[in-house]
C-alpha positions as CSV (number, residue, x, y, z in Angstrom):
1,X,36.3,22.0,-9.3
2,X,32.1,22.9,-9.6
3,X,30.3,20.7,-7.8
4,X,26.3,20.8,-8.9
5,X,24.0,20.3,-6.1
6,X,20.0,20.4,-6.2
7,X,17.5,21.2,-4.2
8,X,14.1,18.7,-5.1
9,X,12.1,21.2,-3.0
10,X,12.9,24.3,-5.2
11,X,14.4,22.3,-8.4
12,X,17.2,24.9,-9.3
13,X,20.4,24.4,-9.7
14,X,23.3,26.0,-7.0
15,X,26.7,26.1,-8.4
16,X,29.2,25.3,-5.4
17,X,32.8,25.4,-5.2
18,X,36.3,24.7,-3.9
19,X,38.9,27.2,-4.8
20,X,40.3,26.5,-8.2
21,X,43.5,25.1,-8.5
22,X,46.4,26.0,-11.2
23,X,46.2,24.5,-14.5
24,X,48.8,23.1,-15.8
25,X,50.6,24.5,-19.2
26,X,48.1,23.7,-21.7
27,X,48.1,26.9,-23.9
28,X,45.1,29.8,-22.5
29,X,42.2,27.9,-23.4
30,X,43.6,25.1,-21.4
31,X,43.4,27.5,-18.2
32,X,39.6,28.3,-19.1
33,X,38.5,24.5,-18.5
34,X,37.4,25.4,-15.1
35,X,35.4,29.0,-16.8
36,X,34.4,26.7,-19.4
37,X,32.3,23.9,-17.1
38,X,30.6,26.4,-15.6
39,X,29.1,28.6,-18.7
40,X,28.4,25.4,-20.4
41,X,26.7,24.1,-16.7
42,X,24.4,27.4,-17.2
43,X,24.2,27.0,-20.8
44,X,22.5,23.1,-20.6
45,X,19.5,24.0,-18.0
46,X,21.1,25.4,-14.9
47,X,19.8,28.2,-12.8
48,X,21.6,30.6,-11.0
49,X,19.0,31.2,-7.3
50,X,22.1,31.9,-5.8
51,X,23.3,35.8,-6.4
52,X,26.0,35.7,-3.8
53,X,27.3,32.0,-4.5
54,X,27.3,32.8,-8.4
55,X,29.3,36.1,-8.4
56,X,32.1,34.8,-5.3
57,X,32.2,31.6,-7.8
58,X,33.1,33.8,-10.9
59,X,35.6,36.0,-8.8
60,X,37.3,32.8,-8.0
61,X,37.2,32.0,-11.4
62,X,38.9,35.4,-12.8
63,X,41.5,35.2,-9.7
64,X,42.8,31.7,-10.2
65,X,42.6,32.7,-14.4
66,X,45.1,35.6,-13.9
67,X,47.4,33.5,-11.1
68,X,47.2,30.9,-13.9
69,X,48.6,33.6,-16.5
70,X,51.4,35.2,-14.3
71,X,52.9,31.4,-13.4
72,X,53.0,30.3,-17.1
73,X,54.8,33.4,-18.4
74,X,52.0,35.2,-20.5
75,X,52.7,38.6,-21.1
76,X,50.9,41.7,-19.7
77,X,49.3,42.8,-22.4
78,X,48.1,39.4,-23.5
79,X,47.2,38.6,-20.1
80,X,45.0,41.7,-19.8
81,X,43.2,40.8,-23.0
82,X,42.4,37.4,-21.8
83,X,41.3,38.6,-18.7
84,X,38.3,40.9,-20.0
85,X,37.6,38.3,-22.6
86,X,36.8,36.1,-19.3
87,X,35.3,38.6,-17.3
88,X,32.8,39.6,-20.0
89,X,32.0,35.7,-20.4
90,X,30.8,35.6,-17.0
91,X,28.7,38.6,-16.8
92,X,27.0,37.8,-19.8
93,X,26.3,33.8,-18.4
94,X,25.4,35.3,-15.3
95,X,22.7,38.2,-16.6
96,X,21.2,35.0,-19.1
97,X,20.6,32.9,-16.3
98,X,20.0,35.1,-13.1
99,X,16.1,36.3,-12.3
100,X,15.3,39.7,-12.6
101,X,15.7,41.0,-9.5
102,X,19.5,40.0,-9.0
103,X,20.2,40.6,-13.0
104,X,19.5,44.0,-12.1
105,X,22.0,44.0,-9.0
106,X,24.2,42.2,-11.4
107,X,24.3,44.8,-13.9
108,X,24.7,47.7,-11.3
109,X,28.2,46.2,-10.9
110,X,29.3,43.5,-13.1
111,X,32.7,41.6,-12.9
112,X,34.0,43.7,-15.7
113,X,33.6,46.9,-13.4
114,X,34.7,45.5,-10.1
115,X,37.9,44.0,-11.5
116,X,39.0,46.6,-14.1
117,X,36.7,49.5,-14.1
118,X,35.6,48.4,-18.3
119,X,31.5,49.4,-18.7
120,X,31.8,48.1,-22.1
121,X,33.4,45.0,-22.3
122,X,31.0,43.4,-24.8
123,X,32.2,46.0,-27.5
124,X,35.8,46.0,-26.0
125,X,36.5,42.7,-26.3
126,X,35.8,42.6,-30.0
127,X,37.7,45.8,-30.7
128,X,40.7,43.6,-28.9
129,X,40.4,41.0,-30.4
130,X,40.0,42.9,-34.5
131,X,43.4,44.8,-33.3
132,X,44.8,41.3,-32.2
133,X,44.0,39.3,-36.0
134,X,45.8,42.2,-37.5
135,X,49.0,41.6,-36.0
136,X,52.2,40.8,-38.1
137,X,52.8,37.8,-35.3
138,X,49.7,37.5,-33.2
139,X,49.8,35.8,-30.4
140,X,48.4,32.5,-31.4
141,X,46.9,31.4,-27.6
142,X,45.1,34.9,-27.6
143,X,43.5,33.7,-30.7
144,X,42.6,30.5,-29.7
145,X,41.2,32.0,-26.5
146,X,39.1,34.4,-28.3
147,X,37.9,31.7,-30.2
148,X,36.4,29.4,-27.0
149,X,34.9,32.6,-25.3
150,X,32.9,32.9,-28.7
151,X,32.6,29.1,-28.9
152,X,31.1,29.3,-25.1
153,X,28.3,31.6,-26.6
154,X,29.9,34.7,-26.0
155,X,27.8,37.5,-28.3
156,X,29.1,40.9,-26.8
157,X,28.4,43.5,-29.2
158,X,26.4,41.0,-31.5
159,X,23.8,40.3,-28.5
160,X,20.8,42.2,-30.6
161,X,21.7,41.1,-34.1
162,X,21.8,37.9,-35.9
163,X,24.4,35.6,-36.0
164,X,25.3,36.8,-39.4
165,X,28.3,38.8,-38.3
166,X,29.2,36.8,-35.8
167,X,29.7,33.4,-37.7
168,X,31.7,35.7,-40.3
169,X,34.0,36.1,-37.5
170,X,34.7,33.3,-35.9
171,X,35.0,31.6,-39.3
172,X,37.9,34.3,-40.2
173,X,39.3,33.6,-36.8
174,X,39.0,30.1,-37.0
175,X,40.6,29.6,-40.6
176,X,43.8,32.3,-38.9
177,X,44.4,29.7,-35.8
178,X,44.6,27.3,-38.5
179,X,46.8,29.2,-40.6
180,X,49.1,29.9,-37.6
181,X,48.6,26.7,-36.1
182,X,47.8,23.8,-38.3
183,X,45.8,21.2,-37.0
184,X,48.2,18.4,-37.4
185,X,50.4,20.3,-34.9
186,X,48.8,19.8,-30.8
187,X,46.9,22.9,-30.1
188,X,48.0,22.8,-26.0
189,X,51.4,22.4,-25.1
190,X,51.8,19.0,-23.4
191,X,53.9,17.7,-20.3
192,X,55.3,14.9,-20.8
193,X,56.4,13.8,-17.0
194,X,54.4,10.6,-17.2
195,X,50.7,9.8,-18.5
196,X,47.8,12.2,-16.9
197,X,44.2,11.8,-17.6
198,X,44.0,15.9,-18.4
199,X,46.9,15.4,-21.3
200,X,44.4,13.9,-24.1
201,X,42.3,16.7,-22.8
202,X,44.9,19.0,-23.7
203,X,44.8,18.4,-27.3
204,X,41.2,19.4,-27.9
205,X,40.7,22.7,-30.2
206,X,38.8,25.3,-28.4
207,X,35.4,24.2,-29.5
208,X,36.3,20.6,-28.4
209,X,36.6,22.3,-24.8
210,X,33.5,24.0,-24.6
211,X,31.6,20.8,-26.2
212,X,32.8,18.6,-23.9
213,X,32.2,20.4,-21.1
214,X,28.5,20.4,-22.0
215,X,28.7,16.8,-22.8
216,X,29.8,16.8,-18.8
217,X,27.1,19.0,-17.6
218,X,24.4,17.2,-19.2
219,X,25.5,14.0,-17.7
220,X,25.6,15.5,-15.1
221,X,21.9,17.0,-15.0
222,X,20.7,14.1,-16.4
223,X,22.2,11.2,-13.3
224,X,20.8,14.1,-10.8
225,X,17.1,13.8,-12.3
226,X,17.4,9.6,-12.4
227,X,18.2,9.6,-9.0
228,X,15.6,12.3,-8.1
229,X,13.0,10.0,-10.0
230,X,14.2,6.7,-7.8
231,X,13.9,8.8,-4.6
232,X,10.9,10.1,-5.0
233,X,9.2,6.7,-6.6
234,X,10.1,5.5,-2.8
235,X,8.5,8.2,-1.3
236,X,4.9,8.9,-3.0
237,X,2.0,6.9,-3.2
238,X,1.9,4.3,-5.7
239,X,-0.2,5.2,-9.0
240,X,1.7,9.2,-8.3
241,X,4.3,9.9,-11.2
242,X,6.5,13.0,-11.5
């Protein structure tokens, strides 16, 4: 779980957290929720002060993400492709959103590098995921996965272009998932031991995910500054507004 805390006296955001649990079965992009809250937490006005705190968050992250894959039965391969797809999501959230000085100790060793020696995830990841579409029976969760990393704002390889190519993309994936999967079907695989807040969640497509989550984070941000505002009206002189 991220918890948001914020500092009035600096007025950044520090991502804190506990140590991720395991998701239950709910297809790959079902184990990204946690991944997921956090990019879009970035994504809606967050800063990342905190080098330290950011990268032993991410680690976390890409640890519980590959327990996550082992328990539920994924394959290997599919696994491994997963895995970078993640790992490039968070560098790339953390060098948008990280000043200059630690962006640069970012980049000297990403997540990518520390965890499985790729320097070029940003390209790799799309030439994964173009071998992946061209399957005779794709996996369809490695799809759909591919499809919330690039939902989360994931541009890779596409980072100095426009979005021309990209949107080609995840249109082409997009209308595959729905080829494979049709909508009517649930995208996540459901348990169905008894009623559990998560299991509506469970039926969201991949872009349902990553806009909720930033439906979440604003709400978040936006109690945060109300009660900031209430404080500080108790505080200051009268006639003083922030």
């Amino acid at each position: 779980m991220t918890t948001l805390t914020f500092s009035p006296a600096r007025g950044d955001t520090l991502l804190r957290s506990t140590k991720p649990t395991i998701e239950p079965a709910a297809g790959l992009t079902g184990l990204l929720r946690a991944s997921a809250l956090l990019v879009t937490t970035l994504s809606a006005g967050g800063k990342a002060s905190d080098f330290e705190l950011l990268r032993h968050r991410c680690k976390e992250l890409v640890e519980a993400f590959e327990t996550a894959l082992t328990q539920h039965g994924y394959s290997h391969d599919v696994g491994d492709d997963a895995i970078v797809a993640l790992c490039a999501l968070l560098d790339e959230t953390a060098l948008r959103h990280l000043d200059p000085v630690n962006k640069n100790k970012w980049i000297a060793e990403p997540i990518q590098v520390e965890r499985l020696q790729h320097h070029n995830a940003g390209e790799y990841v799309f030439e994964r995921m173009a071998i992946r579409m061209r399957e005779a029976a794709p996996s369809v969760d490695l799809l759909e996965c591919y499809a919330a990393i690039l939902g989360l704002g994931f541009r890779g390889r596409y980072a100095l272009e426009d979005e021309t190519k990209r949107n080609a993309l995840i249109t082409s994936l997009n209308a595959q998932i729905e080829q494979l999967r049709p909508s009517q079907q649930p995208v996540f695989l459901i348990e169905h031991g008894g009623r559990r807040l998560g299991s509506w969640f469970q039926r969201l497509s991949p872009w349902g995910i990553a806009g909720l989550c930033a439906v979440v984070a604003l709400a978040v941000w936006f109690a945060w500054h109300v009660a900031l505002d209430a404080q500080l009206v108790s505080t200051i002189p009268s006639g003083i507004k922030r």
